[in-house]
C-alpha positions, -999 to 999 in steps of 0.1 A, spaced: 411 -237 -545 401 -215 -516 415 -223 -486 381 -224 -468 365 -248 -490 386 -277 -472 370 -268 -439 343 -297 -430 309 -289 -421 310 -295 -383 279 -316 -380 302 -343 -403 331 -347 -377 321 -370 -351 310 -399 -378 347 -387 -394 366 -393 -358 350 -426 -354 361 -436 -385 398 -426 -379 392 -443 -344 404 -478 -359 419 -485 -327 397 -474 -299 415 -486 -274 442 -465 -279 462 -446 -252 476 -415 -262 516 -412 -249 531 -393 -222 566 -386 -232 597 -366 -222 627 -357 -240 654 -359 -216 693 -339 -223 702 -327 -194 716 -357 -169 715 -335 -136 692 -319 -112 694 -278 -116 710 -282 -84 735 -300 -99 730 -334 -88 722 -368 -104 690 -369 -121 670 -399 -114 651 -412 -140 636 -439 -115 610 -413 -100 591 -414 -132 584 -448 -116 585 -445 -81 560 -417 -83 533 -431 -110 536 -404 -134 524 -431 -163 552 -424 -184 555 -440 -219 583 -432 -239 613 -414 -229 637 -401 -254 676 -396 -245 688 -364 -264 708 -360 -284 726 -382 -299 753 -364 -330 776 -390 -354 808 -371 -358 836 -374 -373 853 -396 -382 831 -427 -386 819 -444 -356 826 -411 -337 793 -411 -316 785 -388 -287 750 -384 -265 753 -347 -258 791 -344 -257 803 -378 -244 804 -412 -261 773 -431 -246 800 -455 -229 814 -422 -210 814 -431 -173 795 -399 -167 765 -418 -181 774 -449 -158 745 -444 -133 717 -437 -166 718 -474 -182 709 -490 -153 679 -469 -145 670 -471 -186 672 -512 -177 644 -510 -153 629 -485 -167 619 -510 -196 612 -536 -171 582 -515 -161 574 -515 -198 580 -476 -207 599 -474 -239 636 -458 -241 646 -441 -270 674 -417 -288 669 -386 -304 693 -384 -335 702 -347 -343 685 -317 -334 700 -280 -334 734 -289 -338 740 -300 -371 758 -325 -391 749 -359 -382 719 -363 -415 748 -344 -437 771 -371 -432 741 -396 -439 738 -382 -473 771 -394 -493 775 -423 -511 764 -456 -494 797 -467 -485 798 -433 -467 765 -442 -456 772 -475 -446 809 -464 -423 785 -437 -400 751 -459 -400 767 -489 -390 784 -477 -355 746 -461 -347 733 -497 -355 757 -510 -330 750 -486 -303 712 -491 -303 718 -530 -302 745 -527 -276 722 -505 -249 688 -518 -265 671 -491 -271 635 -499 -281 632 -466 -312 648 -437 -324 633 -401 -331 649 -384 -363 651 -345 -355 664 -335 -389 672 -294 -381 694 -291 -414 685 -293 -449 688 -326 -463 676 -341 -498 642 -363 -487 666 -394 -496 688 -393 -464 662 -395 -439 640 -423 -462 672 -446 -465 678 -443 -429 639 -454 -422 643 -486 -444 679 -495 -430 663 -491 -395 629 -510 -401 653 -538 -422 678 -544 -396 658 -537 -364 622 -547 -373 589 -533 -372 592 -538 -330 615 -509 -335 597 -481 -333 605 -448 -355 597 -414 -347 601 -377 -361 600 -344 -346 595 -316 -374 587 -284 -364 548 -280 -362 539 -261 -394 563 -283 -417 529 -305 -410 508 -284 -430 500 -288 -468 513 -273 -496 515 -246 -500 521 -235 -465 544 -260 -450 575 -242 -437 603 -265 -417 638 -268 -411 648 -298 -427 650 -290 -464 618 -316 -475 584 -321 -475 566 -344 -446 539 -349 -467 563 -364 -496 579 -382 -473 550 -403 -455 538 -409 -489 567 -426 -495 582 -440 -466 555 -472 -462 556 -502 -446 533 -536 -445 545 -544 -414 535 -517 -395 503 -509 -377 499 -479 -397 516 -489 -425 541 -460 -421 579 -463 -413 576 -436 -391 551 -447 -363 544 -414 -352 554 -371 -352 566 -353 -325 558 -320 -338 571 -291 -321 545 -269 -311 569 -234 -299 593 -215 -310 572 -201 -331 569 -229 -350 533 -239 -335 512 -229 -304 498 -251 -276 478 -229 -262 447 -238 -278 436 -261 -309 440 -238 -337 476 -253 -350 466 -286 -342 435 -287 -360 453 -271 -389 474 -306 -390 452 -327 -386 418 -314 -406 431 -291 -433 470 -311 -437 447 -343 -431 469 -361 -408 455 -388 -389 458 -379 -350 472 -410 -335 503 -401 -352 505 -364 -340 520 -358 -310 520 -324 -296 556 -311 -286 554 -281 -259 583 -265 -240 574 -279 -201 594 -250 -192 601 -210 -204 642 -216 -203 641 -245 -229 633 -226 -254 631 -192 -273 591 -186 -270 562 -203 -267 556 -218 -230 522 -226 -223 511 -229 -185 505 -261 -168 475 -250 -158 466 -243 -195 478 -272 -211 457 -295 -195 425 -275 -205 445 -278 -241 449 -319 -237 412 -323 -229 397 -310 -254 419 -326 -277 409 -358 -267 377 -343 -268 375 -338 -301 401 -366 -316 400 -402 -299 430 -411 -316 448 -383 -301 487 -390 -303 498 -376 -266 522 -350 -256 559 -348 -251 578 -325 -233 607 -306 -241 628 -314 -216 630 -337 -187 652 -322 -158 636 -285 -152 600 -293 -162 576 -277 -141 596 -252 -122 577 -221 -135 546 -234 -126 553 -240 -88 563 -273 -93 589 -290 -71 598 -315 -86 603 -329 -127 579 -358 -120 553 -337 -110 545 -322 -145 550 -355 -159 521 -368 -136 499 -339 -139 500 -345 -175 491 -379 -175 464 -373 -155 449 -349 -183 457 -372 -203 445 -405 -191 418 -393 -159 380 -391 -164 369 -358 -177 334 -343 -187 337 -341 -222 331 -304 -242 330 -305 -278 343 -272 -290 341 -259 -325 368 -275 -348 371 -250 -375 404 -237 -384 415 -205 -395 431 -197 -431 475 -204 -424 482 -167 -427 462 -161 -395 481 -190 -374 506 -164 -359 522 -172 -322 539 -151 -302 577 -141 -309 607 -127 -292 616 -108 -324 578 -93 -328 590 -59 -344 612 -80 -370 586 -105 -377 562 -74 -388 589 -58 -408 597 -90 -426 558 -101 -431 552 -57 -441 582 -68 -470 561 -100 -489 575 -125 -467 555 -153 -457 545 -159 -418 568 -184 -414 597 -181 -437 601 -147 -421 597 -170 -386 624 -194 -400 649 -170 -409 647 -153 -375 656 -185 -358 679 -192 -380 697 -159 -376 690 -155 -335 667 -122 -350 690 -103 -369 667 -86 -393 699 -75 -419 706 -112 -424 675 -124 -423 663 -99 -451 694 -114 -470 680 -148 -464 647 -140 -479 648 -113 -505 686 -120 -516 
């Protein structure tokens, strides 16, 4: 089948949106990711002015939590959560879920090992699941978001889905952040974590659930050349063509240049971006921002909180709606920008795909020799 005979005619969509809209009343979330527990300055970051300064903050997700070894060998970054470096944070989480904003962990991300030792035998399972069990009971933390950036069997991260939803409760709420185009459909889905999101939702249901999905909702990461934010393209892709409902797509962006390799969309920008996506889907599923402490620097903000406010305005503040044209273009086309541009041309001028020659860049900082290895070898 052709690619462009899953496009829908555009006069169809709004009767398709209302439909999805099952919730009208909806909000979509204004998160951070937060790793870095200091100012760039240096000092104590307080997590309180996401408060103080009515950014509308709803979920805020401390990275990154790694289980090492040997069992019950747990660090947030690279301190046990009970270091007294983090002494000052667990009160300020306290009030921040006072206020009602959810706090939650981020399990894995670039540095790898923690899914790997998830994968053994289930009394290996059971010796590094059960510490991580304890920890979120002993600092309540209200959900965890499963970065899986190492290739795992699609068994690891759907046990630890049902061992979280059977021992914490449907309350609990469970989250994933793949990169953006492991969203699409087969045949074009390319990711980091060694299984396929679609398989995985399809299996990984729940009757308790408001969506009847363990996993509540995506953080999909929309840079590193894994997605763009700078307009709908990637975005519709996931949610028209990969047929993911919206609510549960939440659009990752870098909320400044130094956190990551490429792909940092203006401030400025990004607001245009978020109101047209609520233009166009009513169950939008919100942003999140990669990460807390630097955000807004590059564009002339001041202060972290300030992004996180002007966000939530764009997200949550009356707008004049524009409908703009919803049609996506065929996967090959859905190129962003990349700090290895001459290498990504060589590898795609070779057979590879778009992305696999994107993922073995990352995965090899660029190198073109290795990443040929990785491709053609």
């Amino acid at each position: 089948m052709k690619l462009g005979t899953l496009f829908l005619p555009f006069c169809l969509l709004p009767s398709l949106y209302h439909a999805l809209a099952i919730q009208p009343n909806r909000r979509p979330r204004s998160q951070v990711w937060v790793q870095t527990f200091a100012t760039p300055k240096g000092n104590k970051l307080d997590l309180l002015e996401l408060l103080n300064r009515d950014t509308r903050v709803t979920h805020i997700y401390l990275a990154a939590v790694h289980l090492n070894d040997p069992p019950g060998n747990i660090s947030l970054n690279d301190a046990p959560p009970e270091d007294p470096r983090y002494d000052y944070i667990w009160p300020q989480i306290k009030a921040l879920q006072r206020s009602g904003v959810k706090v939650l962990i981020l399990l894995g991300g670039a540095a790898q090992g923690s899914y790997q030792r998830l994968s053994g035998s289930d009394e290996q399972f059971e010796a590094y699941y059960l510490p991580l069990l304890d920890m979120i009971r002993r600092y309540s933390i209200d959900g965890i978001d499963l970065d899986i950036e190492e290739g795992v069997d699609i068994s690891v991260p759907l046990r630890l889905l049902r061992r979280l939803d059977a021992d914490l409760g449907s309350e609990f709420i469970l989250t994933m952040a793949p990169v953006a185009s492991a969203m699409f459909p087969k045949p074009w889905a390319v990711g980091l974590s060694g299984f396929d999101y679609n398989d995985l939702d399809k299996l990984a249901v729940s009757s308790t659930r408001p969506s009847g999905k363990l996993v509540d909702w995506y953080n999909c990461q929309f840079y590193n050349n894994w997605g763009d934010a700078s307009d709908l393209k990637y975005y519709n892709a996931i949610a028209m063509v990969g047929k993911w409902d919206p609510s549960r797509i939440v659009m990752g962006i870098l909320d400044n240049p130094g956190n990551g390799g490429s792909g940092f969309v203006s401030h400025k920008r990004l607001t245009e971006v978020i109101r047209q996506l609520r233009t166009n889907y009513p169950t939008f599923g919100g942003v999140i921002g990669w990460e807390y402490f630097n955000a807004g620097s590059a564009d002339g903000f001041s202060e972290p909180w300030q992004w996180v406010r002007g966000i939530s305005k764009a997200l949550y503040d009356p707008y004049n709606p524009r409908r703009i044209n919803l049609s996506t273009p065929p996967f090959q086309e859905l190129n962003s920008s990349s700090p290895w541009p001459s290498n990504l041309s060589t590898l795609v001028g070779e057979g590879a795909g778009y992305f696999n020659a994107v993922k073995a860049l990352n995965m090899t900082n660029g190198d073109l020799e290795q990443s040929e290895k990785l491709l053609f070898h």
